[in-house]
N, CA, C and O atoms as a GROMACS GRO file, in nm:
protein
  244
    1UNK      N    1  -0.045  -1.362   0.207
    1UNK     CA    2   0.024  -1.237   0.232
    1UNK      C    3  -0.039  -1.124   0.149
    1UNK      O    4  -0.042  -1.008   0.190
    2UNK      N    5  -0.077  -1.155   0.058
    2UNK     CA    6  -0.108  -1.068  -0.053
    2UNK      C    7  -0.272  -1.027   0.021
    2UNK      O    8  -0.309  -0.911   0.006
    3UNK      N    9  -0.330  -1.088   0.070
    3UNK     CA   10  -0.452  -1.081   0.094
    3UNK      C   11  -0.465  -0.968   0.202
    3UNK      O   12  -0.550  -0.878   0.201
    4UNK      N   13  -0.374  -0.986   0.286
    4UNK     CA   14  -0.364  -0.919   0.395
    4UNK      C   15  -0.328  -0.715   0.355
    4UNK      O   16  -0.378  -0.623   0.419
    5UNK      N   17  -0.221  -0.699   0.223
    5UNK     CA   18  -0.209  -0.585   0.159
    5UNK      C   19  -0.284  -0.562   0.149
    5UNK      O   20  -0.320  -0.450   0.187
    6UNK      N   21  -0.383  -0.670   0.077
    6UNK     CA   22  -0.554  -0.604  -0.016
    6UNK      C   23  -0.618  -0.566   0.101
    6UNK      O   24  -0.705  -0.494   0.053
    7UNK      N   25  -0.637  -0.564   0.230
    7UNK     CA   26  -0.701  -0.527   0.362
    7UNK      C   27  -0.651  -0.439   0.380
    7UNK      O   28  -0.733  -0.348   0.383
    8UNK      N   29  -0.513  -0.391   0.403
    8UNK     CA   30  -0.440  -0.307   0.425
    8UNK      C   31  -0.465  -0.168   0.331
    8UNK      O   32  -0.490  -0.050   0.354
    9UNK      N   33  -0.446  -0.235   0.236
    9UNK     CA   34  -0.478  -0.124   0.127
    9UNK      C   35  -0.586  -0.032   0.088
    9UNK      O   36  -0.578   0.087   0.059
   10UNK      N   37  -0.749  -0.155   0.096
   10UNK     CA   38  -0.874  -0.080   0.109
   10UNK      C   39  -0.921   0.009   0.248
   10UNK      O   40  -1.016   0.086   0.261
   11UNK      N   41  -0.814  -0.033   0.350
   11UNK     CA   42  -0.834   0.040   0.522
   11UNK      C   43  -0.770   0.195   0.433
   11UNK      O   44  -0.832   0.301   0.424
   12UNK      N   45  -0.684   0.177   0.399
   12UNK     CA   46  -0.620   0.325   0.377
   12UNK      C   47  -0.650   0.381   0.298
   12UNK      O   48  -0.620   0.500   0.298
   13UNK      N   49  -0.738   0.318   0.169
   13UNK     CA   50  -0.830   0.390   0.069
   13UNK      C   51  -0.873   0.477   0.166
   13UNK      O   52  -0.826   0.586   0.199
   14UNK      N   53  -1.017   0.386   0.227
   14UNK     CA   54  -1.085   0.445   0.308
   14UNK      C   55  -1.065   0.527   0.423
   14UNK      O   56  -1.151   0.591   0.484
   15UNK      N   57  -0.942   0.519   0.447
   15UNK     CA   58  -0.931   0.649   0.579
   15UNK      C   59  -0.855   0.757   0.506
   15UNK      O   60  -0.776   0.825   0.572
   16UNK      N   61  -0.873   0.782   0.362
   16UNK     CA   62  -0.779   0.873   0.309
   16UNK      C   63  -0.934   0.966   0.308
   16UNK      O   64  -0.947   1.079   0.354
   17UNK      N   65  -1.024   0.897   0.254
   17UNK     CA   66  -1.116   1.024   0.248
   17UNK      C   67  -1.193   1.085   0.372
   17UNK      O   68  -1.299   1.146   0.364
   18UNK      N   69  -1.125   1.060   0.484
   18UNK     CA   70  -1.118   1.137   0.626
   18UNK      C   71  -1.051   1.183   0.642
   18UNK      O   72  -1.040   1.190   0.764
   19UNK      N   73  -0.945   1.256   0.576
   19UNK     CA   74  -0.849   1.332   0.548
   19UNK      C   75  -0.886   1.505   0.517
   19UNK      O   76  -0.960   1.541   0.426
   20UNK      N   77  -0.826   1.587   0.601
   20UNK     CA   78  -0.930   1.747   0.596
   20UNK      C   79  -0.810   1.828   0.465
   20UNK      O   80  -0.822   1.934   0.403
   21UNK      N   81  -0.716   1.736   0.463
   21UNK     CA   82  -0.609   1.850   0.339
   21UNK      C   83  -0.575   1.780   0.239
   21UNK      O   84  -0.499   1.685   0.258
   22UNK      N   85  -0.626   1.811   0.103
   22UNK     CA   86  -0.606   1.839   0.017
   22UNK      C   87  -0.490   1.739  -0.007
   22UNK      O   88  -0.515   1.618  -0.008
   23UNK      N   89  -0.374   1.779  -0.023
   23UNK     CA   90  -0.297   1.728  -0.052
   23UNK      C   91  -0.234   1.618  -0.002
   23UNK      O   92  -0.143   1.568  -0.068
   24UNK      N   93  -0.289   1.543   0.170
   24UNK     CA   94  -0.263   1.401   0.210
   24UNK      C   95  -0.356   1.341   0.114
   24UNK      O   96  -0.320   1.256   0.032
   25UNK      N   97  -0.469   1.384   0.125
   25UNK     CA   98  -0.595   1.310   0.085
   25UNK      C   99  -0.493   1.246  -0.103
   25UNK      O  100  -0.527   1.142  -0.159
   26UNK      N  101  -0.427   1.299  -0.135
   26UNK     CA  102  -0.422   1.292  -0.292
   26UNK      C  103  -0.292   1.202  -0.254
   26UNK      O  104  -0.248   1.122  -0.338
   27UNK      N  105  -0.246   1.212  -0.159
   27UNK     CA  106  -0.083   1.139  -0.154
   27UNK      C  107  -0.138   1.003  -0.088
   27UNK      O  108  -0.071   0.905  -0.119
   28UNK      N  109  -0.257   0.978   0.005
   28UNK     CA  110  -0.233   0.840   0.081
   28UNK      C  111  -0.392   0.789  -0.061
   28UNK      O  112  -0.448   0.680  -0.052
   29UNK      N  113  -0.412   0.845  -0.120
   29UNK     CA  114  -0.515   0.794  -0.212
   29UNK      C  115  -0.448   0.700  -0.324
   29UNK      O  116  -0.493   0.589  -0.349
   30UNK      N  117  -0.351   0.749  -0.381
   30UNK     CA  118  -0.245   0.725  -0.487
   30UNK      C  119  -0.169   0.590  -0.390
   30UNK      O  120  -0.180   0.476  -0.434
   31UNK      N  121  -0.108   0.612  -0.285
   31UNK     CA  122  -0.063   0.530  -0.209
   31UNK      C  123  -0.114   0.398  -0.165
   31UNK      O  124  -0.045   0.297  -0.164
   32UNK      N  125  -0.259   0.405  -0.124
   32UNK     CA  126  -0.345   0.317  -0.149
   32UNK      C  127  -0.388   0.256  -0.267
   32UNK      O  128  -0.424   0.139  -0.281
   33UNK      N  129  -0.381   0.346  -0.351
   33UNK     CA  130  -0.407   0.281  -0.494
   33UNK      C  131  -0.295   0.160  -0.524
   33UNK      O  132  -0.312   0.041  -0.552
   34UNK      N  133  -0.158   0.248  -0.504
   34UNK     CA  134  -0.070   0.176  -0.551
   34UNK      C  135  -0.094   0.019  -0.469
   34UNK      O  136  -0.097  -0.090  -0.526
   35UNK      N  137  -0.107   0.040  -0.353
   35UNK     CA  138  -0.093  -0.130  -0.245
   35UNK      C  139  -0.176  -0.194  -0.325
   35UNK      O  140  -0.122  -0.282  -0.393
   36UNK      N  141  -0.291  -0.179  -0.341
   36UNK     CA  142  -0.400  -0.211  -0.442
   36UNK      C  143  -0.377  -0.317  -0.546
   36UNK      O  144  -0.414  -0.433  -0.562
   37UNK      N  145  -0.320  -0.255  -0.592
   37UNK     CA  146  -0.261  -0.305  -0.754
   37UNK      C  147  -0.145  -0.383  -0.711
   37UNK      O  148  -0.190  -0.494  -0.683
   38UNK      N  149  -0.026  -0.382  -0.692
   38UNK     CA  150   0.081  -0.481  -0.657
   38UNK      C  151  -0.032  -0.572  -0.580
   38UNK      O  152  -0.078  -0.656  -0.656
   39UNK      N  153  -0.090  -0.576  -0.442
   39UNK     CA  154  -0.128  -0.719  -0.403
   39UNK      C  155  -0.236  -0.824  -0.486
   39UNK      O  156  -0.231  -0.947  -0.488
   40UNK      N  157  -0.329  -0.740  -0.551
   40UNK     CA  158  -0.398  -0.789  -0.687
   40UNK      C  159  -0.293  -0.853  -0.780
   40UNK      O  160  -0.306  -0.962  -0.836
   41UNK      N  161  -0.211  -0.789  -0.788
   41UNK     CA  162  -0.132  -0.877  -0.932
   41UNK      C  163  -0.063  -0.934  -0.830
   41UNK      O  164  -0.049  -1.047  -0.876
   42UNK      N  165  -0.009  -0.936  -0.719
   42UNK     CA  166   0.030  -1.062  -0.712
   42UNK      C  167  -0.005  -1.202  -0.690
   42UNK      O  168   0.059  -1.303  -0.720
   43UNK      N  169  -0.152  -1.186  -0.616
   43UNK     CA  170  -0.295  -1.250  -0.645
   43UNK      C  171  -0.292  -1.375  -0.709
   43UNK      O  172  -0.276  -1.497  -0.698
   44UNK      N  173  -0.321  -1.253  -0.803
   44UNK     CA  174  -0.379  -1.323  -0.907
   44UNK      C  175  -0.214  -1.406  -1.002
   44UNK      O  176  -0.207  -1.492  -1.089
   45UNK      N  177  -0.147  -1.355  -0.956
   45UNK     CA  178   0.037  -1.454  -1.013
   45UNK      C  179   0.015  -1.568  -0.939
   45UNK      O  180   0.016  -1.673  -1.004
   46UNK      N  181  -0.005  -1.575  -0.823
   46UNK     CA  182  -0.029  -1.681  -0.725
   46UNK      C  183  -0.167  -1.773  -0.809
   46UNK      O  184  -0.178  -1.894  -0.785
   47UNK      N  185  -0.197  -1.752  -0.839
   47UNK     CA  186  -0.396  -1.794  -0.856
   47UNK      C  187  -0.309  -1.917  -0.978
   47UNK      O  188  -0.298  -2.039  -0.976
   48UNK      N  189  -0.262  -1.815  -1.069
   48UNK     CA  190  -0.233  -1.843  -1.222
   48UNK      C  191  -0.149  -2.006  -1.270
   48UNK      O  192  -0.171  -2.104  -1.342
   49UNK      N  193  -0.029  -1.947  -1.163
   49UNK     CA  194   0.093  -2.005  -1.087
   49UNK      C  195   0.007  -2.182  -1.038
   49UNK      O  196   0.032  -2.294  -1.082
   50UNK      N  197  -0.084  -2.143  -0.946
   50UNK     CA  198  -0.135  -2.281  -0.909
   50UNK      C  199  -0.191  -2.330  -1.052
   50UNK      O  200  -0.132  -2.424  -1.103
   51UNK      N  201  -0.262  -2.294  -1.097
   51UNK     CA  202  -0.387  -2.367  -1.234
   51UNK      C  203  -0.294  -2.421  -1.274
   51UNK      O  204  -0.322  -2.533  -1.316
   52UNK      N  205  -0.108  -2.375  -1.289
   52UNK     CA  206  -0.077  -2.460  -1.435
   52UNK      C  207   0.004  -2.580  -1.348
   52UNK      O  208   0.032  -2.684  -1.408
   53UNK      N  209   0.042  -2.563  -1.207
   53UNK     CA  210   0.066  -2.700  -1.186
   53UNK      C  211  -0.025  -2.835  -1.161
   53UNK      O  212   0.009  -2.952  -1.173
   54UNK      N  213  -0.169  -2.773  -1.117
   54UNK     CA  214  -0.272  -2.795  -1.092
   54UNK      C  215  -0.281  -2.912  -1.210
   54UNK      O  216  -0.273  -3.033  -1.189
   55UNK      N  217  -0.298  -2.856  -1.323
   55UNK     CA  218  -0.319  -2.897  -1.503
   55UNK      C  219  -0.220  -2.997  -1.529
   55UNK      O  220  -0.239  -3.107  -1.580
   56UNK      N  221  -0.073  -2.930  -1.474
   56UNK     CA  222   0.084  -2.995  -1.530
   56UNK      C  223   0.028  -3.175  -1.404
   56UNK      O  224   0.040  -3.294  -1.433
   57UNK      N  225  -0.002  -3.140  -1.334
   57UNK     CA  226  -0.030  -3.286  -1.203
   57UNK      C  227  -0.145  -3.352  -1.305
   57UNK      O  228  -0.153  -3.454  -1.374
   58UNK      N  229  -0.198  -3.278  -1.287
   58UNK     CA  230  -0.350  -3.362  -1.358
   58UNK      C  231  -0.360  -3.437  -1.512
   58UNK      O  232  -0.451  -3.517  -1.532
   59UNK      N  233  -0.268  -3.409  -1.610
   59UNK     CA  234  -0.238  -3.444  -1.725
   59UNK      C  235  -0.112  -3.549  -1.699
   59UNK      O  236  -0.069  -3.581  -1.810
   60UNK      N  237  -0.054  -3.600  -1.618
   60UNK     CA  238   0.086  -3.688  -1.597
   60UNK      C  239  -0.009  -3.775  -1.502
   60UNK      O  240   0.052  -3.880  -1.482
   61UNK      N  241  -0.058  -3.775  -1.475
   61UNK     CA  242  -0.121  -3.909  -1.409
   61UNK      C  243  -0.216  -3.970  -1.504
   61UNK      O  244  -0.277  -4.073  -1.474
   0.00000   0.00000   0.00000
């Protein structure tokens, strides 16, 4: 799911700087930024999240 934001998010980076005013360009830039960052951290929560059960399985056997 998260992966799909991070697509989502760099599409709207990038169509922000096809933007002719000023002030969308600064509102869907920030906006994009923001998707950015929440699907990255949640990512990487997910990533983290696996290693320690990953470790917690692998040390009990």
């Amino acid at each position: 799911m998260s992966i799909f934001f991070f697509l989502f998010g760099l599409d709207l980076l990038i169509s922000s700087y096809q933007l002719p005013d000023p002030f969308s360009f600064i509102m869907t830039f920030f906006a994009a930024s923001f998707v950015l960052l929440i699907s990255a951290a949640l990512a990487i929560t997910f990533l983290i999240k696996m290693i320690r059960v990953y470790r917690r399985i692998r040390n009990h056997s």
